[in-house]
C-alpha positions as CSV (number, residue, x, y, z in Angstrom):
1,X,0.0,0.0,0.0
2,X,1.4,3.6,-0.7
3,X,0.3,7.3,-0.4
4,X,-0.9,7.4,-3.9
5,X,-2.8,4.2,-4.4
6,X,-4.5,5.1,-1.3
7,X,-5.6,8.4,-1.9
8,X,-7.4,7.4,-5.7
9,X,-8.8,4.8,-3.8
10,X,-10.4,7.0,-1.0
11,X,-11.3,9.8,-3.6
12,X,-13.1,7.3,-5.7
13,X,-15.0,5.5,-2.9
14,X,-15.3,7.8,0.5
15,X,-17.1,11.0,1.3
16,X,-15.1,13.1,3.3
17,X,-17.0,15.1,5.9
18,X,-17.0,19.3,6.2
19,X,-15.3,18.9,3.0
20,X,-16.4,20.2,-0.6
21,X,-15.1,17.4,-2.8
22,X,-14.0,19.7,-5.5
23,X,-11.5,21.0,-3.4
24,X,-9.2,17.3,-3.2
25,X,-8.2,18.1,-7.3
26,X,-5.7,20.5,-6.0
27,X,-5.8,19.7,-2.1
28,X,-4.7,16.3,-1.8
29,X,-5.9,14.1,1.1
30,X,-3.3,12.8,3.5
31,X,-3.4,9.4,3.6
32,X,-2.2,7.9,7.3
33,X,-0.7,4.5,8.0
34,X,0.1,4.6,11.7
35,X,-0.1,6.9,14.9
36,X,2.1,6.3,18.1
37,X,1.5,9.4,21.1
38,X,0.7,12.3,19.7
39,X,2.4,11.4,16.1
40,X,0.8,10.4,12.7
41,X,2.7,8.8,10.5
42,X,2.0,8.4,6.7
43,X,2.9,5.7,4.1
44,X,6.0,6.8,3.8
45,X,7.1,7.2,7.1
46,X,7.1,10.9,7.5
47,X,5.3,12.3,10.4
48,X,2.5,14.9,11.6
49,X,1.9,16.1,14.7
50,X,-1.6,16.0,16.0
51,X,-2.1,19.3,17.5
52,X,-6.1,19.2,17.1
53,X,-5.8,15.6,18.8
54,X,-7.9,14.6,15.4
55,X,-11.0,16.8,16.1
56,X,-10.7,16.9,19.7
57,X,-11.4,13.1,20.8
58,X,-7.8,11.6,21.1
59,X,-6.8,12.3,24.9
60,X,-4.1,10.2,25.9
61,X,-2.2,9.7,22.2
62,X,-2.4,7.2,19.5
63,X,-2.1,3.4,20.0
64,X,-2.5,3.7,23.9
65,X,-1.9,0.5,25.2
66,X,-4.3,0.4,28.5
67,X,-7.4,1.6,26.1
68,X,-6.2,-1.0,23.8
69,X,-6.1,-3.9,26.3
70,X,-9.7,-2.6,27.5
71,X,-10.9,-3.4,24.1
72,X,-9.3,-6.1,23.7
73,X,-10.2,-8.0,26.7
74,X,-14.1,-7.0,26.3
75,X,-13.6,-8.7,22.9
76,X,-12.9,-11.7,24.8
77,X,-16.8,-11.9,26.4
78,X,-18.8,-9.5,24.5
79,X,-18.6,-7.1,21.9
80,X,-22.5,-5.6,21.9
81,X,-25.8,-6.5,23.2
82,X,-29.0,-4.4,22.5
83,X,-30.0,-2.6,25.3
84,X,-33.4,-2.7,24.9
85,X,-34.4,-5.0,27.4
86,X,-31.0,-6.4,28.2
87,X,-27.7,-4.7,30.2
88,X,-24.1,-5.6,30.5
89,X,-21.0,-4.6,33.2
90,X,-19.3,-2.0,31.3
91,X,-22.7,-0.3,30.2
92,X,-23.4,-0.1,34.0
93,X,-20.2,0.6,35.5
94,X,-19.4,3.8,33.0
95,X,-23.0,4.9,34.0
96,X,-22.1,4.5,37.8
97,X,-18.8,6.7,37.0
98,X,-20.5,9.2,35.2
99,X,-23.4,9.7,37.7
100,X,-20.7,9.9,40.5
101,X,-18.9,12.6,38.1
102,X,-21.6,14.9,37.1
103,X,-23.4,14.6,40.1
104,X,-26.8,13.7,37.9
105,X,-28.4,10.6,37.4
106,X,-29.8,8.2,34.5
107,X,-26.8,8.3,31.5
108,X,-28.6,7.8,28.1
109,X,-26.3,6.7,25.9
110,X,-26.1,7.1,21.5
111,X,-22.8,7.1,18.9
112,X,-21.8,10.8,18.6
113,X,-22.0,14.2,19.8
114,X,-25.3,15.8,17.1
115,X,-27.2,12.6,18.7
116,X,-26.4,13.7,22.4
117,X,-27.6,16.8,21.5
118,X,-30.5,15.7,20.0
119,X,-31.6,13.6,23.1
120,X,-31.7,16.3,25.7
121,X,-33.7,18.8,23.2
122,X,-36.5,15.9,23.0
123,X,-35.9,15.0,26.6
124,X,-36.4,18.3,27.8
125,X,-39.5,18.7,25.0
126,X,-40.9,15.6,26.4
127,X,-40.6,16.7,30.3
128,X,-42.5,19.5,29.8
129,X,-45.2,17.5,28.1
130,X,-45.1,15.1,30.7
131,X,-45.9,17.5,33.0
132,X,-48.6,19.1,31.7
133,X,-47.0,22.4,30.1
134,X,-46.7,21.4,26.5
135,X,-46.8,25.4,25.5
136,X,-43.0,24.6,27.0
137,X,-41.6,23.8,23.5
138,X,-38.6,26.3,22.0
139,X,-35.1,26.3,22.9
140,X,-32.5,29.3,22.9
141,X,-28.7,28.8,22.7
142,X,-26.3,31.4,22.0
143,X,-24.9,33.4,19.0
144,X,-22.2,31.4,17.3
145,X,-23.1,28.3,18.8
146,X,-22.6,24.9,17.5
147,X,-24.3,21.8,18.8
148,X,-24.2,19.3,15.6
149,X,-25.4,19.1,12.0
150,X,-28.6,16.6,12.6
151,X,-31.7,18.4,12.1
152,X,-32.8,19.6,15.5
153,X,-28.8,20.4,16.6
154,X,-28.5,22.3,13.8
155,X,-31.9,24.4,15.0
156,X,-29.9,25.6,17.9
157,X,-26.6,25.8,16.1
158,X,-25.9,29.7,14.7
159,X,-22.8,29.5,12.3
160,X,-24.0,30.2,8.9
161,X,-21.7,28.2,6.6
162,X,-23.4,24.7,8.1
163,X,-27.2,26.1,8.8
164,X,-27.9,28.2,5.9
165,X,-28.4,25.6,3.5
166,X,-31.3,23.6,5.7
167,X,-32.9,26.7,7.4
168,X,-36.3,25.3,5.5
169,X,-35.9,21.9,7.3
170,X,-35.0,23.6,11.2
171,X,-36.7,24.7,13.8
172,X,-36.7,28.1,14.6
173,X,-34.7,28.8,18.4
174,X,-33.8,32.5,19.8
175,X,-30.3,33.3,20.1
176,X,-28.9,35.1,23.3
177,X,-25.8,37.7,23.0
178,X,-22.3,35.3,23.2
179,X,-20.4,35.8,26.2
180,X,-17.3,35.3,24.2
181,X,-14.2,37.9,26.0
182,X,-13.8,39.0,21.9
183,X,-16.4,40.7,21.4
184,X,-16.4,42.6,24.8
185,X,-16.0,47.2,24.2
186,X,-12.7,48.7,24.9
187,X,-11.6,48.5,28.3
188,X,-14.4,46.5,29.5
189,X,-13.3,43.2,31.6
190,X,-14.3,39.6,30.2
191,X,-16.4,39.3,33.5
192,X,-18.1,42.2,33.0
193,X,-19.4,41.7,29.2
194,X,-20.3,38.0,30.6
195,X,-22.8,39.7,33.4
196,X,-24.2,41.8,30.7
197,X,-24.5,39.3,28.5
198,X,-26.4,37.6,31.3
199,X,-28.3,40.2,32.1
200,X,-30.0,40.0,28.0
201,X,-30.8,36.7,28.7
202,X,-32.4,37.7,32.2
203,X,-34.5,39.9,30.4
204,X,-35.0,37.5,27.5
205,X,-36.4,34.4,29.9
206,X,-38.3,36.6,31.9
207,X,-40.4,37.8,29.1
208,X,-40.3,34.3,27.5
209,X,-40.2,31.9,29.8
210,X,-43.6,30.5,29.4
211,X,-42.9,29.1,26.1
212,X,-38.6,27.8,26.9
213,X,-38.4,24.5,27.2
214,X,-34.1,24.8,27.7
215,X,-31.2,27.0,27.0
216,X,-28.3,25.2,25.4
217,X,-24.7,26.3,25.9
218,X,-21.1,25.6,25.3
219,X,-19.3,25.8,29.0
220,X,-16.4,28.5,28.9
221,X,-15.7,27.8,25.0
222,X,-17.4,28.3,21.8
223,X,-15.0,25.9,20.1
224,X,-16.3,25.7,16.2
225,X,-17.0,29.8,16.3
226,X,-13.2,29.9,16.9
227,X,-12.4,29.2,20.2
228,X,-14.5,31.8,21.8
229,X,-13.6,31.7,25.3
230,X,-15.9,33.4,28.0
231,X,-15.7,34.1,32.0
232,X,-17.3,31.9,34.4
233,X,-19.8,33.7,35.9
234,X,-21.7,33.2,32.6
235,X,-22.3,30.0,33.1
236,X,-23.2,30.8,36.7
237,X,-25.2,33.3,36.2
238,X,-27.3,31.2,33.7
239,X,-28.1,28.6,36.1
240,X,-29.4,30.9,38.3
241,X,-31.6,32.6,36.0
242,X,-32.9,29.1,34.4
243,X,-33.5,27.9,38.1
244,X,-35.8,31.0,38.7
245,X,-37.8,30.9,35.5
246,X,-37.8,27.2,35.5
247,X,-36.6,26.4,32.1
248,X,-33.3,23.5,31.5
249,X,-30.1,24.4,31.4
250,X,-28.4,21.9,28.8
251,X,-24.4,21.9,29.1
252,X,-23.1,21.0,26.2
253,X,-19.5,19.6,27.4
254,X,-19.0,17.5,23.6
255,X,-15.8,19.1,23.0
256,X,-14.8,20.7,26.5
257,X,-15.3,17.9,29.0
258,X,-12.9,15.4,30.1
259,X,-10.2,17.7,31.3
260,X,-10.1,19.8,28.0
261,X,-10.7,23.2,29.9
262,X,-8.8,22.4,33.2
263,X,-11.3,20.4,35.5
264,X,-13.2,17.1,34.7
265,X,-15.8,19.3,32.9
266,X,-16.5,23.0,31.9
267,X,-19.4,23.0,34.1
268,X,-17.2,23.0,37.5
269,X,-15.5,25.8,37.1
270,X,-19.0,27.7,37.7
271,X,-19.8,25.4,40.5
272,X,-23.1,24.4,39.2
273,X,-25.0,21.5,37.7
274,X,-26.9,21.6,34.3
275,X,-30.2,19.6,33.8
276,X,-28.7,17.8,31.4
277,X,-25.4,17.0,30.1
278,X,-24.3,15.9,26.5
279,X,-21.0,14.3,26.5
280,X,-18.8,12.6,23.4
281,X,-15.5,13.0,21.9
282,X,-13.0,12.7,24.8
283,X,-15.3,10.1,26.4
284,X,-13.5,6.7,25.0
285,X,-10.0,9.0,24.3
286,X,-10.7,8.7,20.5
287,X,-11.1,5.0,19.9
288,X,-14.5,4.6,19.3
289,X,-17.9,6.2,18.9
290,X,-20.0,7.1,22.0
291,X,-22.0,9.7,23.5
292,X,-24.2,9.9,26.5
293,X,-26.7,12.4,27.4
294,X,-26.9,12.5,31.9
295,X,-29.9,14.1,33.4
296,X,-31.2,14.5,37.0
297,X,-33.7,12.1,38.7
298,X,-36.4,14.7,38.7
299,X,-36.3,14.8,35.0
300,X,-36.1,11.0,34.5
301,X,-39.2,10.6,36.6
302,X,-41.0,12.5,35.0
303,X,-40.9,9.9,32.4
304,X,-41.6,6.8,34.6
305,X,-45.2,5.8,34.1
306,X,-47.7,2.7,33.2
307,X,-48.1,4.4,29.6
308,X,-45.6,3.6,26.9
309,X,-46.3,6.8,25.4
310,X,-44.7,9.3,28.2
311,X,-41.3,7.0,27.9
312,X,-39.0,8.2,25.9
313,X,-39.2,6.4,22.7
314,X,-36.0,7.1,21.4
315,X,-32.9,4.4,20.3
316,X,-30.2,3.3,18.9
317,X,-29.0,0.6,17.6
318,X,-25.3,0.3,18.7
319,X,-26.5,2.4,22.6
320,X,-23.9,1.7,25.1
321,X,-22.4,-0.8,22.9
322,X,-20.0,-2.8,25.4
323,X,-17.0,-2.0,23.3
324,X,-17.3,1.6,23.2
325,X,-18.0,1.5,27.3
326,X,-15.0,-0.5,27.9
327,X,-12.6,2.3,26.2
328,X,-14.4,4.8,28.0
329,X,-14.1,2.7,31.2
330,X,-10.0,2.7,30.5
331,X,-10.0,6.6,30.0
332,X,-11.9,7.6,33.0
333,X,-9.1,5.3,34.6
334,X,-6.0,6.9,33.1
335,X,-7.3,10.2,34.5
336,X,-6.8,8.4,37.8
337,X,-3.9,6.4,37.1
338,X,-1.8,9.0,36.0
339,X,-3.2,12.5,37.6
340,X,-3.6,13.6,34.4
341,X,-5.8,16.8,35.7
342,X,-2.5,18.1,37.8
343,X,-0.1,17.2,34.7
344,X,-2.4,19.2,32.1
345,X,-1.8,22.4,34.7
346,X,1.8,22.3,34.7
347,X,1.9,21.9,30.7
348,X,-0.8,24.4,30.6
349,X,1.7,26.8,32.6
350,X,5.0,25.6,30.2
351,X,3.2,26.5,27.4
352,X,1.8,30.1,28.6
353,X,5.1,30.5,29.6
354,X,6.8,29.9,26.0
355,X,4.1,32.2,24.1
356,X,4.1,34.9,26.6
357,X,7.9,35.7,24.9
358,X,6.1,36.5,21.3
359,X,6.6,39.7,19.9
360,X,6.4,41.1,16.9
361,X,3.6,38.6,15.6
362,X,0.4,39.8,13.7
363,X,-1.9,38.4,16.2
364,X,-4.8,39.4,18.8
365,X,-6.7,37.9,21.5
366,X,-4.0,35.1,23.2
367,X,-6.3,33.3,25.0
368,X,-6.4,30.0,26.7
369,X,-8.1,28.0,28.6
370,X,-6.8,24.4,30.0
371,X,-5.5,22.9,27.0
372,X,-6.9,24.7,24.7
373,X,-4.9,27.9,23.4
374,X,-6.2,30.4,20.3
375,X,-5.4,33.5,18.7
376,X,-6.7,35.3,15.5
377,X,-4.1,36.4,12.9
378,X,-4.4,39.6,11.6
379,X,-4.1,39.0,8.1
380,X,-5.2,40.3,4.2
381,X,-4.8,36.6,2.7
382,X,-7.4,35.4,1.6
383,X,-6.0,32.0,1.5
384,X,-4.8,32.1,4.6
385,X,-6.5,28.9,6.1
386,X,-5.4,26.8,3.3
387,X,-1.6,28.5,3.4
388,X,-1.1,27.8,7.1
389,X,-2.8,24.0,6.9
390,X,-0.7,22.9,3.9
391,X,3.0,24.4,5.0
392,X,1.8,23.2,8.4
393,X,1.3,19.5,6.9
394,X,4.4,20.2,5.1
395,X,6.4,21.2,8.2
396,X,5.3,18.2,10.1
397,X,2.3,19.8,12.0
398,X,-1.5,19.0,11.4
399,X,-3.3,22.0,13.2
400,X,-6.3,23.3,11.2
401,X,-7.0,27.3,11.5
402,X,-10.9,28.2,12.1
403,X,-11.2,30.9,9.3
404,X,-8.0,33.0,11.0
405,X,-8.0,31.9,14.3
406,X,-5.1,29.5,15.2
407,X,-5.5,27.2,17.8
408,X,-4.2,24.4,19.8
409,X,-6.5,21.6,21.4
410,X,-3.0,18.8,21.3
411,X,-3.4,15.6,23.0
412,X,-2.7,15.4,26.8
413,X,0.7,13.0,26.9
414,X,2.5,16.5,24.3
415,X,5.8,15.9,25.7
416,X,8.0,19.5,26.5
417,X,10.0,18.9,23.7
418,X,6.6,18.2,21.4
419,X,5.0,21.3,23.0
420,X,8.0,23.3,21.7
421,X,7.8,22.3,18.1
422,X,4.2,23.0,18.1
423,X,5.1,26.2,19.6
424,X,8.0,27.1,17.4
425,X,6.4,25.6,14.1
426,X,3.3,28.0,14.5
427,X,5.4,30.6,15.2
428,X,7.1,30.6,11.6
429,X,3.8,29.5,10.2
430,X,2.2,32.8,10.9
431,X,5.5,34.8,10.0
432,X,5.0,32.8,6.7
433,X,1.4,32.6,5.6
434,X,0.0,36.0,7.0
């Protein structure tokens, strides 16, 4: 097998996803053979560092050998089970963990991050029918939000390039003013545009709140609007305000849980707990598809009844497939074995420390937040995504720019002497393409 043959092959047979087609005549795909920590290696041996830890799932590197042995040994007794009507161990034990985590209770569990999304929209629709407010039926999220690309996800999401196309087939939701520090006037303090962001969607629920079912958010970071990072006392703030008008507070922790921002998940950080949590990505450190959607007890009984009709009627065919549970199992264990939460601070500090010495560099809003680190290149190419993606490819670095904002999001085992050619390699990337 080689680069070339491979590449025909996946052209000819594969559609690649968030990907016009059109584009592979003159961009070629990158076809990869192998990964080892936080390396890919191609077909002909030269390799890429994965500092977007391969859209944000792969935790604790490639080929990790206690995930792998997980798997492995699950193989050995059972690989899936439906579960409708039947359970298994790992299904059970993750759903303990996760309880015990979140502090919430019943873990429903699909293959990806739209479908978690999905679930607590109808769940929360559902509740409120269940309890005898139906009229308790829209949703709000926030300006530049991203939840998914399935039909009712994509109602709440608000970046143009992916809704536009299907506004006909979504929804309709109410966006709220985005907390994100960015767009914050002159002088004014990251907390203080987050409390009057806050206070629009005080004033929004109050007047509304009859007819809101839930408000969906992104914990600290709008990650597909460019890494939009926000103060805490949003998300605090929030809570309170859902709490007194009685409508859910969905966290959506897809991309930012599991250690991403700093603690277990985004959510901490205010001190509070969410109705519901959607969870994916990080969740089986990038081996294999899960999600799970936690909510609280109140919520879940609301849907425990004689009639068939108030359950929630919803499935999957591969949910909580044993496999998938088993990898998430050996993650939630790594955390533990190797006080990964404590090591991510001290890399967190290294690499703040090396970027704090730029100068010169035509670049705005440094921000970070756990390990994940953006800016936004000031720049008049047009074709500056592409530029900084290729001679990053070419340079041995796989990062991939959101419109011009750079960011890093690397897998958690980035050595020092990885961190600084990730640092050093974006450095003359930016000198180069802006």
């Amino acid at each position: 097998m080689n680069n070339k043959d491979l590449l025909s092959r996946s052209l000819k047979s594969v559609w690649h996803p968030c990907t016009q087609m059109k584009a592979h005549e003159t961009l070629p795909l990158l076809p990869i053979a192998s990964g080892e920590g936080v390396w890919l290696k191609d077909f002909e041996g030269k390799r890429y560092l994965d500092g977007v830890s391969s859209w944000w799932v792969n935790l604790f590197g490639h080929n990790e050998p206690r995930i792998k042995t997980a798997i492995s040994e699950q193989l050995d007794t059972l690989e899936h089970v439906m579960l409708a009507g039947f359970t298994h161990e790992p299904v059970v034990q993750l759903s303990e963990k996760l309880g015990l985590l979140t502090g919430l209770g019943h873990c429903f569990y699909a293959s990806d991050g739209a479908s978690a999304t999905e679930i607590a929209l109808k769940m929360s629709f559902h509740y409120w029918r269940n309890i005898g407010q139906p009229e308790k039926n829209q949703f709000l999220s926030l300006q530049n939000s991203y939840h998914g690309e399935t039909i009712g996800a994509l109602s709440v999401t608000d970046v143009a390039i992916f809704k536009d196309t299907y506004a006909p087939l979504l929804r309709q939701s109410a966006q709220m003013p985005s907390p994100d520090a960015r767009l914050a006037e002159a002088g004014e303090s990251a907390e203080a545009y987050a409390n009057r962001c806050a206070d629009f969607l005080e004033t929004y629920i109050k007047q509304h709140h009859a007819d809101i079912a839930a408000f969906i958010v992104e914990p600290l970071i709008q990650c597909a609007s460019g890494m939009g990072m926000y103060s805490s006392v949003y998300l605090k703030r929030a809570r309170e305000i859902c709490t007194q008008y009685q409508v859910h507070l969905i966290a959506d922790e897809i991309a930012v849980g599991f250690g991403r921002t700093g603690t277990m998940f985004a959510s901490e950080q205010s001190n509070i707990k969410p109705d519901f949590i959607c969870l994916s990505k990080g969740i089986t450190g990038g081996y294999l598809p899960l999600s799970v959607t936690l909510t609280t007890d109140e919520i879940y009984l609301a849907f425990y009844d004689d009639s068939v009709a108030r359950g929630f009627l919803h499935s999957h065919s591969y949910t909580g497939n044993a496999l998938a549970c088993s990898a998430a199992l050996a993650t939630l264990a790594i955390f533990e074995q190797d006080d990964v939460l404590s090591k991510n601070q001290s890399k967190t500090t290294y690499i703040n420390n090396q970027i704090s010495t730029w100068q010169g560099l035509p670049i705005a809003h440094i921000r970070n937040q756990g390990m994940v680190w953006a800016f936004d290149v000031q720049t008049k190419n047009q074709q500056f995504q592409r530029d900084f993606y290729l001679q990053g490819l070419a340079q041995g670095l796989l990062l991939r720019p959101i419109g011009n904002t750079v960011y890093w999001m690397p897998p958690y085992v980035i050595s020092p002497d990885e961190m600084d050619f990730m640092i050093n390699t974006t450095k003359q990337l930016v000198m180069t393409c802006a």
